[in-house]
N, C-alpha and C positions, 0 to 999 in steps of 0.2 A: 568453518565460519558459522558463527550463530546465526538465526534465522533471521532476526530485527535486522541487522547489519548485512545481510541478502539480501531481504528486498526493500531496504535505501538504497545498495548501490545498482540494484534490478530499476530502481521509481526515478534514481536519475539517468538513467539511460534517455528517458524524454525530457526535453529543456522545457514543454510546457508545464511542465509540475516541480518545476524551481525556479525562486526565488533570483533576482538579482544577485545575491551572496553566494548562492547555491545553496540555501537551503530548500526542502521538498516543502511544498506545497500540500498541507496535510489535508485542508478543507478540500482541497482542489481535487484529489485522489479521491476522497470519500464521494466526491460529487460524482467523478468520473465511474469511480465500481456502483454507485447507486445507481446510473444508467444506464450500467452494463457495457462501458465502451469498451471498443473493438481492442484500441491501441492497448489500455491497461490490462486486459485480458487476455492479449495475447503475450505480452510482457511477461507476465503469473506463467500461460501457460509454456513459456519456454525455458523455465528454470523448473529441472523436476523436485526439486526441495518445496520450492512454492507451489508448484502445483499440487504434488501430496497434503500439502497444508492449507490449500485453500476451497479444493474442488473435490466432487466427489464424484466415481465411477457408478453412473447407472447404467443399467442395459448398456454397457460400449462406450455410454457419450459422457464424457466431463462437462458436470456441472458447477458452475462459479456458486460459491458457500459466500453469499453477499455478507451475509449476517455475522459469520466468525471473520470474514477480511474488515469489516468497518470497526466493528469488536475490537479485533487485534489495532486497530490502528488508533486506535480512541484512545488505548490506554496510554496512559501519563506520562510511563515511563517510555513510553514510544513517539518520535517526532514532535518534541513538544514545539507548539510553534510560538514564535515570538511574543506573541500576548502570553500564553502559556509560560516562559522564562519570565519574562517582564511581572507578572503576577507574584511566582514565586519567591521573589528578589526582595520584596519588601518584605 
């Protein structure tokens, strides 16, 4: 499984970061890793795919890589959300 299509089906494991339709809630994630929340980073860190890809190993302790997870999630081709479709359509 590619790694985009892990963690969608890792972000909807929580129903607060989707959508009526079931889509993920892209701003809502970005908000929650810019916090640092508990829930969304423990989510990351229990898929070792995402964790290798989000976090980095200092001295022992995993640290959350905010900057590449928001990154990665920004981009266009990833979770575009409804304004994001709506936009492109015209």
């Amino acid at each position: 499984m590619e790694i985009k299509q892990l963690l969608e089906n890792t972000l909807r494991k929580e129903p607060n970061y989707l959508t009526d339709n079931g889509d993920v809630k892209k701003w809502v994630v970005i908000s929650k890793a810019q916090n640092f929340d508990e829930t969304l980073i423990g989510l990351l860190l229990d898929q070792p795919r995402l964790k290798a890809e989000f976090f980095r190993e200092i001295h022992g302790h995993w640290i959350f890589d905010q900057n590449r997870f928001t990154d990665f999630i920004e981009q266009k081709e990833y979770l575009e959300d409804s304004f994001t479709r709506y936009k492109n359509k015209k």
